[in-house]
C-alpha positions in Angstrom: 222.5 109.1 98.9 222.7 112.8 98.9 220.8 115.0 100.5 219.7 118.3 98.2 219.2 121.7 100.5 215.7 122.9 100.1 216.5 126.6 99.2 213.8 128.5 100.7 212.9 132.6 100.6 213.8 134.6 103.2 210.9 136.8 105.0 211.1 140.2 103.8 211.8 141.9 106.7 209.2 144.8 107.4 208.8 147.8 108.8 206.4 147.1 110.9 207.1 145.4 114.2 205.7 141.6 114.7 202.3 141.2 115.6 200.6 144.6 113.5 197.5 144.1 111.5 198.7 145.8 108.5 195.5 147.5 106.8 195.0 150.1 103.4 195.8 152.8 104.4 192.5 154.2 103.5 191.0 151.9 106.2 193.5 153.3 108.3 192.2 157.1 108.1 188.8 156.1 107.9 189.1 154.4 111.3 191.1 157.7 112.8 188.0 159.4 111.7 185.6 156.7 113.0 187.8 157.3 116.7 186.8 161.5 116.5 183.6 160.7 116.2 183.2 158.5 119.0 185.5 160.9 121.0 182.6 163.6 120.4 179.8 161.1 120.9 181.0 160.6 124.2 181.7 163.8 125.3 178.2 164.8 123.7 176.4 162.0 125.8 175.9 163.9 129.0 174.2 166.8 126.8 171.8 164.8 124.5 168.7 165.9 127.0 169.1 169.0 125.1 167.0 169.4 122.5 168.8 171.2 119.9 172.0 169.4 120.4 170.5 165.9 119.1 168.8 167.9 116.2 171.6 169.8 115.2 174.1 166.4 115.2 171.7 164.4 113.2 170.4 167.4 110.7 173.8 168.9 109.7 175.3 166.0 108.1 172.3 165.4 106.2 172.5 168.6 105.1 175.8 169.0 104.4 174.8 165.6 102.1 172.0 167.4 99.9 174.4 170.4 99.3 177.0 168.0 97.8 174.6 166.3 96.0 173.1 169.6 94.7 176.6 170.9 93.4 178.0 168.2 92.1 176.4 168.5 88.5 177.0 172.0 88.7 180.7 170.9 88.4 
C-alpha cells in the first residue's frame, strides 16, 4: 500500500510578529483616541472640584455636536 502526502498550505507569513491581535484599522485609531482621552481624564482628576472645569468638559462636546448637526444640511 502507498501512502499519498497530504499537501497542505503554507501559513502566509505576516507582518506582524506572533501573538498580535490584529484589528481594523479604524478600531485601531479609535482606540489611540480612546487612550488621549483617558490621558486627559486623568490628569483632569485632581481639578474636577472646580466648577467650571467639569462644566466646560461635559458642555463643549455637546456643543460642538449641535453645531455639526446644525450645518450639515447647510452642506
Amino acid at each position: 500500500m502507498s501512502r499519498s502526502k497530504r499537501t497542505q498550505a503554507k501559513p502566509v507569513k505576516s507582518a506582524l510578529p506572533r501573538g498580535v491581535i490584529r484589528l481594523p484599522e479604524w478600531w485601531q485609531r479609535l482606540a489611540h483616541r480612546l487612550d488621549w482621552a483617558g490621558l486627559l481624564a486623568e490628569r483632569w482628576a485632581p481639578n474636577f472640584h472646580v466648577g467650571w472645569l467639569a462644566l466646560t468638559a461635559v458642555v463643549f462636546p455637546l456643543l460642538l455636536v449641535l453645531l455639526a448637526f446644525l450645518l450639515t444640511p447647510l452642506r
